[in-house]
VMD Tcl script that builds the backbone (N, CA, C; Angstrom):
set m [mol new atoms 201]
animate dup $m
set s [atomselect $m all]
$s set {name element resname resid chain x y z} {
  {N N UNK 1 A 59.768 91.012 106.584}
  {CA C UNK 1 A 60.609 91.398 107.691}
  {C C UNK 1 A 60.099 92.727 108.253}
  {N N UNK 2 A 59.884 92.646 109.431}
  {CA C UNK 2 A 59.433 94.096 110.320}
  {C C UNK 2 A 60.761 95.221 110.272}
  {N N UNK 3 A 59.860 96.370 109.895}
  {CA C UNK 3 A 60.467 97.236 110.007}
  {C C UNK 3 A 61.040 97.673 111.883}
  {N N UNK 4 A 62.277 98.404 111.416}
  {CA C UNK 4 A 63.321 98.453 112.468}
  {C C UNK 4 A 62.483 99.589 113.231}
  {N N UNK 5 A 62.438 99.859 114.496}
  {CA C UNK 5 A 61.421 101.097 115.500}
  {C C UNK 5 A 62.836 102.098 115.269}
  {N N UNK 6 A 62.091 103.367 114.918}
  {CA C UNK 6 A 63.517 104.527 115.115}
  {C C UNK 6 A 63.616 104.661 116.504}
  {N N UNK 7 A 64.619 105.570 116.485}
  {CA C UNK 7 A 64.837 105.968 117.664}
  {C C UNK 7 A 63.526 106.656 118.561}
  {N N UNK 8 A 63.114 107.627 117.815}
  {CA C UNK 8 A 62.023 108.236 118.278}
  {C C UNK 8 A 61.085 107.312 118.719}
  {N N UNK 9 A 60.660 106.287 118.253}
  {CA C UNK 9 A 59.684 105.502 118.604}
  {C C UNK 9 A 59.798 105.318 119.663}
  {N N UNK 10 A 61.459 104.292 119.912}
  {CA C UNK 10 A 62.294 103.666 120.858}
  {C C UNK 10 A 61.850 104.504 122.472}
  {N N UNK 11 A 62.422 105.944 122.192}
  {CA C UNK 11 A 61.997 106.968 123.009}
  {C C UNK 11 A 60.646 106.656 123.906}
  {N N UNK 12 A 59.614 106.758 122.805}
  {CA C UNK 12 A 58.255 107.035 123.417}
  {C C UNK 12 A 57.708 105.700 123.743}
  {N N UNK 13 A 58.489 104.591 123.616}
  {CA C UNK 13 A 57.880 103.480 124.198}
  {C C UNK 13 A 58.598 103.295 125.385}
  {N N UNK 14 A 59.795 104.034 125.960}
  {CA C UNK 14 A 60.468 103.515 127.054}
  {C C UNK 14 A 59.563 105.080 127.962}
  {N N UNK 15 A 58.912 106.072 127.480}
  {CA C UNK 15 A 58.456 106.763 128.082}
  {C C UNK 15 A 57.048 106.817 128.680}
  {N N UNK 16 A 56.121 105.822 127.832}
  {CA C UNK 16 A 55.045 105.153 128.190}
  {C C UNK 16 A 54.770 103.964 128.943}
  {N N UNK 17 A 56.161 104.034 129.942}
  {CA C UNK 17 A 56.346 102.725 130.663}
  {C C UNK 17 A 56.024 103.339 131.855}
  {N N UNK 18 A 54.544 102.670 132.921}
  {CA C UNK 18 A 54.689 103.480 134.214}
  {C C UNK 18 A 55.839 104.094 134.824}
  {N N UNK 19 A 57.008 103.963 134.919}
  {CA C UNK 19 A 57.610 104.447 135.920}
  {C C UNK 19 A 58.506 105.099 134.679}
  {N N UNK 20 A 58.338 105.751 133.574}
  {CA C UNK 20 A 59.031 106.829 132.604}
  {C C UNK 20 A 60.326 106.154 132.333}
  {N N UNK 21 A 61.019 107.254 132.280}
  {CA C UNK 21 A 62.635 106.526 132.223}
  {C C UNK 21 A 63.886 108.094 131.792}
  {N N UNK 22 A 64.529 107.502 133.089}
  {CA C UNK 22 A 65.940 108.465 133.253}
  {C C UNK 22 A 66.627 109.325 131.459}
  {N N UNK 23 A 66.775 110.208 131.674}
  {CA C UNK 23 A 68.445 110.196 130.831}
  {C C UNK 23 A 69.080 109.435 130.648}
  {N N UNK 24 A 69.585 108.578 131.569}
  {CA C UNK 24 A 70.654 108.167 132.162}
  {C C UNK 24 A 70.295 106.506 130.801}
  {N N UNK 25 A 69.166 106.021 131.012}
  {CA C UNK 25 A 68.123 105.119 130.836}
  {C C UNK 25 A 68.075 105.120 129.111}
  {N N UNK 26 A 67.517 106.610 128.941}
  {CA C UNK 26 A 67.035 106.559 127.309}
  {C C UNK 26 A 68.956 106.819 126.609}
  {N N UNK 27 A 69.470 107.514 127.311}
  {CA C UNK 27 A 70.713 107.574 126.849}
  {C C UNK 27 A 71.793 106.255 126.391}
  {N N UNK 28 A 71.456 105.161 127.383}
  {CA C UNK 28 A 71.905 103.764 127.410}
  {C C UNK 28 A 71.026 102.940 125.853}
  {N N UNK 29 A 69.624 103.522 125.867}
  {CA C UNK 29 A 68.975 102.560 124.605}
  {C C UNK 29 A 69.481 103.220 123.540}
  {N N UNK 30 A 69.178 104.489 122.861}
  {CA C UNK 30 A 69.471 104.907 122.208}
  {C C UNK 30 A 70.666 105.856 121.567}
  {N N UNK 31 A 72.050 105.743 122.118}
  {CA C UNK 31 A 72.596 105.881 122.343}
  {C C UNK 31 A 73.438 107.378 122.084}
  {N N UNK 32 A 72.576 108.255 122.754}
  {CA C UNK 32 A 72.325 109.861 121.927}
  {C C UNK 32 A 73.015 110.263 123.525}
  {N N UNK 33 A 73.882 111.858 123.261}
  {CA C UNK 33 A 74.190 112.302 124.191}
  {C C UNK 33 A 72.777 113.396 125.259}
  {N N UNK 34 A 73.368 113.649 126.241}
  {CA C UNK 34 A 72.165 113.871 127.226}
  {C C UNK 34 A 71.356 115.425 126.652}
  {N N UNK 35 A 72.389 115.971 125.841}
  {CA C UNK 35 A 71.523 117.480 125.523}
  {C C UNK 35 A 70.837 116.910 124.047}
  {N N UNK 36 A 70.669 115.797 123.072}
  {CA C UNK 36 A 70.277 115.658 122.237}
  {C C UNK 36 A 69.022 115.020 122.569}
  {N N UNK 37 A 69.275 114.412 123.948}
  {CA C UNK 37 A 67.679 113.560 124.539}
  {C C UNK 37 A 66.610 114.780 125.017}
  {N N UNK 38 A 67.381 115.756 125.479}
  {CA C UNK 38 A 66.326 116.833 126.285}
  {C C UNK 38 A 66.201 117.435 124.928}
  {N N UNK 39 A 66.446 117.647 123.418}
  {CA C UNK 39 A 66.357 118.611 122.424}
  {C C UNK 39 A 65.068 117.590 122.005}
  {N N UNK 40 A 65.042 116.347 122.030}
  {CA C UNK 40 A 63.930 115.144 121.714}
  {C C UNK 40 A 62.696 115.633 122.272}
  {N N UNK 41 A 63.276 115.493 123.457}
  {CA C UNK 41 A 61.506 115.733 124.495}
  {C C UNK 41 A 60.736 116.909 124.317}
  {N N UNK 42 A 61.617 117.907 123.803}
  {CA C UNK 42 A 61.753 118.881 123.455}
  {C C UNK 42 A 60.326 119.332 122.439}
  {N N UNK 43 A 61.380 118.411 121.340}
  {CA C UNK 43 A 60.242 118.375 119.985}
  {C C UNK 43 A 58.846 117.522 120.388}
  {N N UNK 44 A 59.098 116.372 121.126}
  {CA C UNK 44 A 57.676 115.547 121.241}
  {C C UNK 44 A 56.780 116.433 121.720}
  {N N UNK 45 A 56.991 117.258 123.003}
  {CA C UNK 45 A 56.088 118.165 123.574}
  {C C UNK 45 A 55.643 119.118 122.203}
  {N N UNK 46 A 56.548 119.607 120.945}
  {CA C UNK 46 A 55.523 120.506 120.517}
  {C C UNK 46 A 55.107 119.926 119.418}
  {N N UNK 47 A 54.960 118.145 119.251}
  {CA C UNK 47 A 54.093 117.778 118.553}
  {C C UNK 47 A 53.051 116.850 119.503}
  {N N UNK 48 A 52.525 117.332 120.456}
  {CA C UNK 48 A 51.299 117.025 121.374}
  {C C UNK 48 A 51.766 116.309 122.259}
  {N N UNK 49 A 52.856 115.419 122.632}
  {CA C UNK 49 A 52.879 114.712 123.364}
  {C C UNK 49 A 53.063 115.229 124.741}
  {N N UNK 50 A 52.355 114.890 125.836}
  {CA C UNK 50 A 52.244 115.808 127.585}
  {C C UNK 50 A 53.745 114.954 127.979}
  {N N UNK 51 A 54.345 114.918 128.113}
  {CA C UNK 51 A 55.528 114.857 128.875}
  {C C UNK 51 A 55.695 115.243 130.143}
  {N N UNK 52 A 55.917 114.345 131.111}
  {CA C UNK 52 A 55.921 115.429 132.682}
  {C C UNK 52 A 57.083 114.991 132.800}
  {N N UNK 53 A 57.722 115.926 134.058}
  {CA C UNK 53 A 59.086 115.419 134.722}
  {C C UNK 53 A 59.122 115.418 135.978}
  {N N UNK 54 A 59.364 114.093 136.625}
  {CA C UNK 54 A 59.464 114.316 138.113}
  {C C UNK 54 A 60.575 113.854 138.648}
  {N N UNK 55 A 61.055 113.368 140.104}
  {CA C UNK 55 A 62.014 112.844 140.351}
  {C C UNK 55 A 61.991 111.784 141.184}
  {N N UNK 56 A 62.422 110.545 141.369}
  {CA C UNK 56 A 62.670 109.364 141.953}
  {C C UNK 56 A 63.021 109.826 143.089}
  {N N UNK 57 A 62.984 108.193 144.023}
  {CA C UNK 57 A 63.391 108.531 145.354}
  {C C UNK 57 A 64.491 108.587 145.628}
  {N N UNK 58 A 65.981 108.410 144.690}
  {CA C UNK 58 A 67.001 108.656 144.710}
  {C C UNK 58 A 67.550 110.536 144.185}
  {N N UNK 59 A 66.504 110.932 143.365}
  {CA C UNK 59 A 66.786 112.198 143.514}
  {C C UNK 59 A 66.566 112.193 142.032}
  {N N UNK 60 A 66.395 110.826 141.129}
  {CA C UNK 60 A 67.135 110.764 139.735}
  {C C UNK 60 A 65.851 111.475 138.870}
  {N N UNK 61 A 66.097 112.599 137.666}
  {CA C UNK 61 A 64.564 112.976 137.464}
  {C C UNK 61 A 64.481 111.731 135.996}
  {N N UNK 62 A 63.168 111.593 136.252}
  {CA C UNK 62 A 62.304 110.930 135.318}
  {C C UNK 62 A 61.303 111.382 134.293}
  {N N UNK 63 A 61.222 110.838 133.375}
  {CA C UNK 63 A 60.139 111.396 132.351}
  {C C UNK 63 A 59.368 110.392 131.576}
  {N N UNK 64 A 58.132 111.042 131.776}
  {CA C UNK 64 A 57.543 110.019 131.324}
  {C C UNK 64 A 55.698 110.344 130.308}
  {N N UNK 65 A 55.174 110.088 129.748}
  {CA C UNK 65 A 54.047 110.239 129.096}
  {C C UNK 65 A 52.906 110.097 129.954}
  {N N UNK 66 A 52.471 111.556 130.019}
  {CA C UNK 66 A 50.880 111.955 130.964}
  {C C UNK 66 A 50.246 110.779 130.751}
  {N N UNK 67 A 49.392 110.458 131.155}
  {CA C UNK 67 A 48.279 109.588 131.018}
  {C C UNK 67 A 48.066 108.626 131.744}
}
mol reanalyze $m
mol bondsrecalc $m
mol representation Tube
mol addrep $m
């Protein structure tokens, strides 16, 4: 039986999706409040991961994995 993806994983695979993914988004999968998702991105950035943040054409900001 496959092991279960943590959360963290969960995270960085909805963030390696071209078009990143909301708060709003990772908050709905994993079901963490919005200052515990930005304390996440937080840590990924200071274990190497480039993280950018931009914003949609609705205004909504997005994040997502450089590359």
């Amino acid at each position: 039986m496959p092991a279960k993806p943590t959360k963290i994983e969960t995270i960085l695979k909805l963030l390696r999706r071209p078009s990143g993914a909301s708060i709003a988004q990772l908050q709905k999968t994993v079901g963490w409040q919005p200052h515990s998702l930005r304390a996440a991105l937080t840590g990924l950035r200071k274990k190497g991961h480039a993280i950018e943040r931009g914003r949609g054409a609705k205004g909504v900001t997005h994040y997502c994995i450089a590359g």
